[in-house]
C-alpha positions in Angstrom: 111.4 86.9 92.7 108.3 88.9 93.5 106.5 88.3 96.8 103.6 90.2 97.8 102.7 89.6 101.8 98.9 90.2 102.3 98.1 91.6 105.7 93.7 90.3 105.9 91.8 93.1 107.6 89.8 92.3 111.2 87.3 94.3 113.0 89.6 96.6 114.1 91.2 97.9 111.1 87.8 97.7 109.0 86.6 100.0 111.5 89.2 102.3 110.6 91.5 101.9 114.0 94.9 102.8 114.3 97.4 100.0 115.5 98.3 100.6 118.8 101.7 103.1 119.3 103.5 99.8 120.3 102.6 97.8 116.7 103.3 101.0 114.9 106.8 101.3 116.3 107.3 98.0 115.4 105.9 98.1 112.1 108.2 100.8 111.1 111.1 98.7 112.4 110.3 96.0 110.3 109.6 98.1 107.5 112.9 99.7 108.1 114.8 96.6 108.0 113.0 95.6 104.6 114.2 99.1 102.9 117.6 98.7 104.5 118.5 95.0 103.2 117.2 96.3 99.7 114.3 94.0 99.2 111.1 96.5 100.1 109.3 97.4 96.8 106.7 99.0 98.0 104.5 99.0 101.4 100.6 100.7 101.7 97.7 100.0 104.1 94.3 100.2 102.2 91.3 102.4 103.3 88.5 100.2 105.2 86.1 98.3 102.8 83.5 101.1 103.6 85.2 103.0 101.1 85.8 100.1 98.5 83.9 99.2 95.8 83.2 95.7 94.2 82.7 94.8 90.2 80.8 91.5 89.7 80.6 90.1 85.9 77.5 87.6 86.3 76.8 89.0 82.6 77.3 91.2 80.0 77.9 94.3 82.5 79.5 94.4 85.4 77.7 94.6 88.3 79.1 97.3 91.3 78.6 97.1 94.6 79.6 100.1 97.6 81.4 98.9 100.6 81.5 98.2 103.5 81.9 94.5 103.0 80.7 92.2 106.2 83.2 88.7 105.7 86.6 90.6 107.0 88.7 87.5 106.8 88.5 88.2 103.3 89.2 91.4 103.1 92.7 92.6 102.4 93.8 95.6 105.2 97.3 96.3 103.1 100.1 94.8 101.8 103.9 94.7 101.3 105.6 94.2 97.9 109.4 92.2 98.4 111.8 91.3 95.7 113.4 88.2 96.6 116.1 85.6 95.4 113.7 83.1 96.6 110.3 81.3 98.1 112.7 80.5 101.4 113.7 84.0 101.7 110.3 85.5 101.6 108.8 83.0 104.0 112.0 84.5 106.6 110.6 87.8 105.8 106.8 87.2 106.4 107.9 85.5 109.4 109.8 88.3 110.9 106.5 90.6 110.4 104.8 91.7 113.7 101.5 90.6 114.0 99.8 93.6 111.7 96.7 93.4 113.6 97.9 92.9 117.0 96.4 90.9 120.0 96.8 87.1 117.9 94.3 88.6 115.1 96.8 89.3 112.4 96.6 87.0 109.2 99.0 87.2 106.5 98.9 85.8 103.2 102.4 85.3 101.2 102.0 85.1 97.2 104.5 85.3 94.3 103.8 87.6 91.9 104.1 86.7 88.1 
């Protein structure tokens, strides 16, 4: 089963800040660990929404919008693709993630993938 984990961007990583070394090391521990126990598809963090771009379809053409994007808790700051044999299993993961944000701002989002 495909789980993606949704780390939501904050005012820190839209504003293009590096984790502290601390979160980092611990980051790459946990990404470790996925890649080790065979269940890590595939892990990216996403340029800030300043660089993003946004397609509306209120008609018959889309409508695009630049970045940056003000509402960061729903904005998306990377993600981490598991492969699962279940929901149970990648709730233990997502719970064994360090706070991606650091500081009690971290937000992340678990959803299967079809």
């Amino acid at each position: 089963m495909l789980f993606m984990l949704i780390v939501k961007a904050s005012k820190n990583s839209e504003a293009g800040n590096l984790p502290s070394p601390e979160l980092m090391e611990a980051m790459d521990q946990y990404n470790e660990d996925l890649v080790k126990s065979g269940v890590r598809v595939m892990a990216k963090g996403l340029h800030p929404s300043s660089n993003g771009i946004r397609l509306a379809f209120p008609g018959e053409k889309p409508v695009v919008t630049d970045g940056p994007f003000k509402e960061t808790k729903e904005l998306i700051a990377g993600f981490i693709l598991i492969d699962v044999k279940s929901r149970e299993e990648a709730i233990e993961w997502a719970i064994r993630m360090p706070d991606p944000q650091g500081h009690g701002e971290g937000q992340i989002e678990l959803r299967q993938v079809f």
